[in-house]
Every structure is written in C-alpha cells, then in structure tokens.
N, C-alpha and C positions, 0 to 999 in steps of 0.2 A: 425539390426534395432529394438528399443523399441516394444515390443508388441501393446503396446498403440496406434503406430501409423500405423501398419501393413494395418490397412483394411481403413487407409485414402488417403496413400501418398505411389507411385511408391516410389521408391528405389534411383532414381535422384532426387526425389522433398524431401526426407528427406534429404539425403546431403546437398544440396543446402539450406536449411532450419537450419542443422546443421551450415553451414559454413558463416551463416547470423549471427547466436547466437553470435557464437567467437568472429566476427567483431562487433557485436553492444560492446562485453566487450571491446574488443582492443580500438575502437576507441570512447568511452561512446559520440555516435552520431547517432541517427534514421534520417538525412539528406542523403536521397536518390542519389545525388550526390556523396556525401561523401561516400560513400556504396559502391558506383556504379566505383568510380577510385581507393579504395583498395579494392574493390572485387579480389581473385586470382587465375584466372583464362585466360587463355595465348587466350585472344580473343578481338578484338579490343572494345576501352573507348565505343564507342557507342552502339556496339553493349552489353557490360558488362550491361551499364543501361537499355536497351527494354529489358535485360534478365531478371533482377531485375522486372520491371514494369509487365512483364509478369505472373512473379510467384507471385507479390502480389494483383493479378489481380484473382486469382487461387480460385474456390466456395470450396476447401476442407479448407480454411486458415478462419478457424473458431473459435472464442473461445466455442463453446458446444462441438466440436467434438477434438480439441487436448488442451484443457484447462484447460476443467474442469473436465477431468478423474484426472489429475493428482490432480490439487487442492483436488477432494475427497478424492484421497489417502492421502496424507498430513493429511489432517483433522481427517482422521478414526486410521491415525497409533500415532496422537499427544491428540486427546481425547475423551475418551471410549464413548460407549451410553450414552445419556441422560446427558451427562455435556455439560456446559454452551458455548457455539461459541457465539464471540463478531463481528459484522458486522457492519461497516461505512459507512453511507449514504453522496456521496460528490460528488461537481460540479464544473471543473477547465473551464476556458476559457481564448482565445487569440485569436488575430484578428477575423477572422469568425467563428473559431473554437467552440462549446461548448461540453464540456463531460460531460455525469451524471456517476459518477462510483460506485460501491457498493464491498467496500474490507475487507478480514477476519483480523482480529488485533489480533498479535499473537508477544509475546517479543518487545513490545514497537512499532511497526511497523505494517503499514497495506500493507496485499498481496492483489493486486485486483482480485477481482475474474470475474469480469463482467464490460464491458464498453458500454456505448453505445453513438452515435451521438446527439444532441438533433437539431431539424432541424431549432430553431431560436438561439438569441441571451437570457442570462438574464436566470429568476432563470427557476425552472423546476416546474411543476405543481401535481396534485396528480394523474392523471392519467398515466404520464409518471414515476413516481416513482415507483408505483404500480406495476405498468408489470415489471422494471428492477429488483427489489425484486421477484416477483414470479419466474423468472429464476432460484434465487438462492435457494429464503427457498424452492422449492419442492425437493432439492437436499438435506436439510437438515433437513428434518421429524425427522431423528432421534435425533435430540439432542434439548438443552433447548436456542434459538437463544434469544438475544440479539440486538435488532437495534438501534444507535447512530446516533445522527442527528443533526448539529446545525441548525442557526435560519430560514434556510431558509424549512425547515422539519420539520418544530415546527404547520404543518393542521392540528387541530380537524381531520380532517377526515382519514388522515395516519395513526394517534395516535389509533383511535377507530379500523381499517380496520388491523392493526396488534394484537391488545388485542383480535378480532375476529378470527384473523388465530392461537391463542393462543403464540403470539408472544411478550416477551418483550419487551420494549424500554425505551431511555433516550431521551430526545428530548428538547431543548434548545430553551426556549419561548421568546419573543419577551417582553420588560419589557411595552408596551403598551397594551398586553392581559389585560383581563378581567377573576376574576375566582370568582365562587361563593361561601364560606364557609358554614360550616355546619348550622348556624346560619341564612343561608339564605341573605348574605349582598354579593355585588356585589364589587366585589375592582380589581381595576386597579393593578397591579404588582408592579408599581416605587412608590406605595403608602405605600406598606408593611412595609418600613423604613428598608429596607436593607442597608448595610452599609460596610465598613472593618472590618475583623474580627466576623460579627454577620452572623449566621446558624437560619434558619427558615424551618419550617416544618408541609407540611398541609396532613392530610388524608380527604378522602371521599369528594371533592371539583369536580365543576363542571368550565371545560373550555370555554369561549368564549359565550357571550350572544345571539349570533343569536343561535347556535345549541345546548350550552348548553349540552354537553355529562358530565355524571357522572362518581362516583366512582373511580377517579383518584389522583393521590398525586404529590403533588408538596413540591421538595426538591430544596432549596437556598442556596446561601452562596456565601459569598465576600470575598475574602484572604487576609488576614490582611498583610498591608504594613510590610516587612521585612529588614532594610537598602534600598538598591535602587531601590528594588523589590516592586514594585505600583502596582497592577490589577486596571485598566483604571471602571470596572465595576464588578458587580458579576453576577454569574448563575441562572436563575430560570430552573429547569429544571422538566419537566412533564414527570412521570414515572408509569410502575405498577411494580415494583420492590418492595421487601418489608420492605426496611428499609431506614434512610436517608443515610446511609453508605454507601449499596450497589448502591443505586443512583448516588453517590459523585462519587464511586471508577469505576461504568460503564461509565459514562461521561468522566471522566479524561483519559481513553481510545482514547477515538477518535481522540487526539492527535496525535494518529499514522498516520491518515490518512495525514496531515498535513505535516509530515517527507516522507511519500513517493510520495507526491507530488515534494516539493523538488528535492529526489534523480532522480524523473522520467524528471525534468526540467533541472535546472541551476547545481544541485548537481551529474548529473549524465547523462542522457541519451540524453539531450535537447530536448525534444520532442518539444516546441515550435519551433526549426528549421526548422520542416519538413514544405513543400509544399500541403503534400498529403492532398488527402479529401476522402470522401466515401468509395466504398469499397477497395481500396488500402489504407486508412489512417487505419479502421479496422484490416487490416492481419499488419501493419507496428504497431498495439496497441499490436495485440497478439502476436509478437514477441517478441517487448520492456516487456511484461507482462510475458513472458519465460527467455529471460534472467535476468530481474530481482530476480525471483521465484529462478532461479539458482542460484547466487548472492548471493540471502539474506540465502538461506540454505548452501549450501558452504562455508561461510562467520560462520555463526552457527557451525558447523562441524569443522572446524579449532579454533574456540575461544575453543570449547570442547577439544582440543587435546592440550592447550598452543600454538598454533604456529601463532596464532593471533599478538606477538610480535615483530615477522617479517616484518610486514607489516602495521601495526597502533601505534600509542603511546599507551602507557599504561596507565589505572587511577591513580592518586594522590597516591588516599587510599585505603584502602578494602570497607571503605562505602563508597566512592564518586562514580558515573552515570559513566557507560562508555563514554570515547570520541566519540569514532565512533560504529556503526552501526553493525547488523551480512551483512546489504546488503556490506559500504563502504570494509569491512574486504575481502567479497568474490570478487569484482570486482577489487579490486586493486592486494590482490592476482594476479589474473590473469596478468594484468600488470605487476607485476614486475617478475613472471618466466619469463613470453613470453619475455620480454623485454631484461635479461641477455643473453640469448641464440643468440640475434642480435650481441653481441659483446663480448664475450663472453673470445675470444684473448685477445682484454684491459684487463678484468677484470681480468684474470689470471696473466694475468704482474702487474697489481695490485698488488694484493695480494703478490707476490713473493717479493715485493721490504717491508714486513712487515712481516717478519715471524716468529716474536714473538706471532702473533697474530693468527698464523696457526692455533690455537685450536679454539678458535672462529670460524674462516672461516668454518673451517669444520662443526662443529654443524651447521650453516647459509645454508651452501650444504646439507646438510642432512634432516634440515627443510624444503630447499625449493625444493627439490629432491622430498618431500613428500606429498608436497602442491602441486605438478606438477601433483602428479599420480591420486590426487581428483579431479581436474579441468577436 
C-alpha cells in the first residue's frame, strides 16, 4: 500500500479504491450503476452497489487528505522553487449540478487540483472563489502562482485580493468594463477600436468606476482572420504580469482547462452520467480526478519512451500539434492491453495466418508487454 495512504485507508478500503481506478479506465464511466454491475467481485448485483454506495459514503474519501499530497509531489518533482505554476480558475454545470474547480495547467492540459459543490445554479461569486483558491495557493508559497480566469473572474475585487496575496493573474474582462487611463479619461473596453489583427496595450489604468482599483494593465488583441479561422471576438485581459507577451502567453494557457473538461465529460469519463450529489458525488470527483491524474501521466511516460504509436495516430509533421493528449494516450493504453488479454486465442490465430509480418507483431508484443508493466 502507498505510503501516502497508510494512515488514511485500512488495507480493504485501498483496494477497493484501487479496483474503482481500473474500472473508471476500463469502462471511462463514473455511472454508479455502471460501476456497480462490473464491479468484480463474486457477490450479488445489489448488494455490489450498497457496497459502492458505502465506500463513497466513506469521511476518509477526501481530496486534502489523498489528493493533494500527490498533486504536491508532482508539482515539486516538475518545477523547482520559485518558478512560475499556472492555475485555471473554472465552473462546469449540468442539470442541478454546479462545480467551481481550480486546476494546475501543465503540457497543454489542466489537472484539477480542487473541486467544490457550489450550492445554487449560475456563475460563482467572490467569496466562494476566494476560499476555493485559498485551498490551493497556501499549498503553494513556494512558488511564483499564476491565476487564469475568463469572463466570469474578471471582479475588481478577485483581481485586487490576489495582487494582495502577491498572486499573479490573467483575467478576461468583460468588453463592457470601464477602465480609466493615465490621462484620466474613462473609456468603455468595445470603444478602444479593437479589431482583427490589432494588439493594444495599457499600463498603470484603473478598473471599473464604482471601485476604481489602480495600477493594473490591460493587454488586448483580436486574432487576425487566417483562411477559415475567424475569432468571433478579442481578449481584453487584465493582468500584473509584466509585459503584453507574458499576458498573451498566460491567457492562451487556460485553454487547458477547457480540454479537460471535455476528457472529464463526453471525451472520457462522462461525468455528466452520474446520479450522485453531495458527499458521494465528492469521493465519485476525487476518484475521476485520480484516475485521470494517472492517465494523463501514464500517457506522458509512454509518449517519452515512443510507444505512444501503439495506441494513437501520429502527427502529420514534426511542427504540427499533437493529435491526442498525454491523458487520451494513457487511458486508452489501458484499454487496449486489458482488452487483448480477453481474447487473446483470436488474436494469436490471427497473427499466425500472416507471418510475414511476424517481425512486426513481435515489436507490437514487446511494446505492449511494456505498456502493461507501467499501467
């Protein structure tokens, strides 16, 4: 058993915990049902699911207590003191559901580090933002954070309340703000004459007329139409960062959040499936939020070794985007070991009726002989 979770979790409740992980990769489904009839264990359907129910019912199924030990590690082995951690301020909702989540953006992608319930419907306010950030940055003193945030995190008073914790940010205004220049003249955002293709850039401007906070800069810009490629609108984004670049390049970040929303919905886990609510919808987050964590480093760990090939297409070119993900590499990995080993007779008779290609095959067994021993 992990050190980590030694002094959380008896010795049945990590297994059982362990053997939750596999299935959420096997069957990329957080549907408690779904869980609960290939759960495997030789004990009858109903009673498999109050077992389920039971353990996510469980006060040790915490994210501070097995969540964010490991997130630390992660962060401490990937960047030294005092450099820069880039953190996504975001809020997903579905039927009554709302989430505020705040996650680490790390190779294109955001790992959540923290989730919480929000107890209405619609955006989140600044007190409830506040506390879900203090979770995190008291965990990260040591380094130089970074907060990303579109328009719905674009409060004067967030903005101010993180420059005070000595806290970067990028924060994506609302083009109906108001900001005051050095000149003293008050100007609406959609008045600035922003446009495709044109970058704007204000120092030492003050936000928003009722409050009125200083000393902040505001970096813009519209992406110039490229063939089919249109930006519907451009960025004003309110920053103490200290150039338009670093502005540009910390915004264009928070993208990641976006992609693992995605992977954590339709592209992967389906969270929206689930039933659950309160604290069984929690311990059923900080599962999803383990295996995925596994996933996307897994996935990482194999594109390092070439053996990403096996299991995803590969890019065009050397400069073109990867197709998939380090998460999609790791989770489908999984899938397709576990999956050959079901039939494993076909595929042998397969193979033998082509054995010209025996050299192949074998490198294919070797790769995934190797990909089995990481998972």
């Amino acid at each position: 058993m992990p050190k980590l979770f030694k002094q959380v979790l008896s010795q049945t409740q990590f297994l059982l915990l362990s053997l939750l992980i596999q299935l959420l990769q096997s069957l990329r489904s957080v549907k408690l049902e779904l869980l609960a009839t290939k759960l495997p264990l030789p004990i009858l359907a109903e009673s498999r699911r109050r077992k389920l129910q039971r353990f996510l019912s469980l006060p040790q199924l915490q994210l501070e207590l097995l969540w964010f030990p490991i997130w630390q590690m992660w962060i401490a082995q990937r960047h030294p003191s005092s450099q820069r951690v880039y953190l996504a301020l975001d809020r997903t909702q579905w039927q009554s559901i709302n989430l505020l989540t705040v996650s680490w953006i790390k190779d294109g992608r955001a790992i959540p580090l923290y989730w919480t319930i929000l107890p209405h419907l619609g955006s989140s306010n600044f007190k409830q933002q506040k506390s879900l950030l203090l979770k995190v940055l008291i965990e990260l003193k040591a380094y130089d954070v970074v907060v990303l945030g579109d328009r719905e995190f674009c409060s004067a008073r967030l903005a101010q309340w993180l420059k005070r914790q000595r806290v970067y940010c990028a924060l994506r205004l609302r083009c109906n703000e108001y900001i005051e220049t050095q000149d003293g003249v008050w100007v609406q955002l959609n008045e600035l004459g922003l446009a495709p293709g044109v970058a704007l850039y204000f120092e030492g401007i003050k936000i928003t007329k009722t409050h009125g906070f200083g000393g902040w800069t505001l970096a813009a810009y519209w992406c110039r139409h490229y063939r089919n490629r249109r930006a519907k609108e451009g960025w004003f984004v309110l920053t103490n960062l200290g150039s338009f670049n670093e502005a540009m390049s910390a915004y264009r970040q928070r993208m990641g959040i976006e992609q693992m929303f995605r992977d954590c919905k339709s592209g992967g886990y389906h969270l929206e499936a689930t039933g659950l609510s309160g604290t069984r919808l929690m311990a059923l987050l900080l599962l999803m939020t383990l295996a995925y964590g596994a996933a996307t480093f897994e996935g990482k760990k194999l594109r390092q070794l070439h053996l990403d090939k096996y299991v995803a297409r590969s890019k065009d070119a050397a400069c073109a985007p990867l197709r998939h993900s380090h998460f999609y590499v790791g989770l489908y990995a999984y899938a397709w070991v576990n999956f050959e080993q079901s039939c494993q007779a076909t595929v042998e008779t397969l193979l033998a009726l082509s054995p010209g290609k025996r050299l192949f095959y074998q490198r294919g067994k070797q790769a995934m002989a190797l990909i089995r021993s990481m998972l």
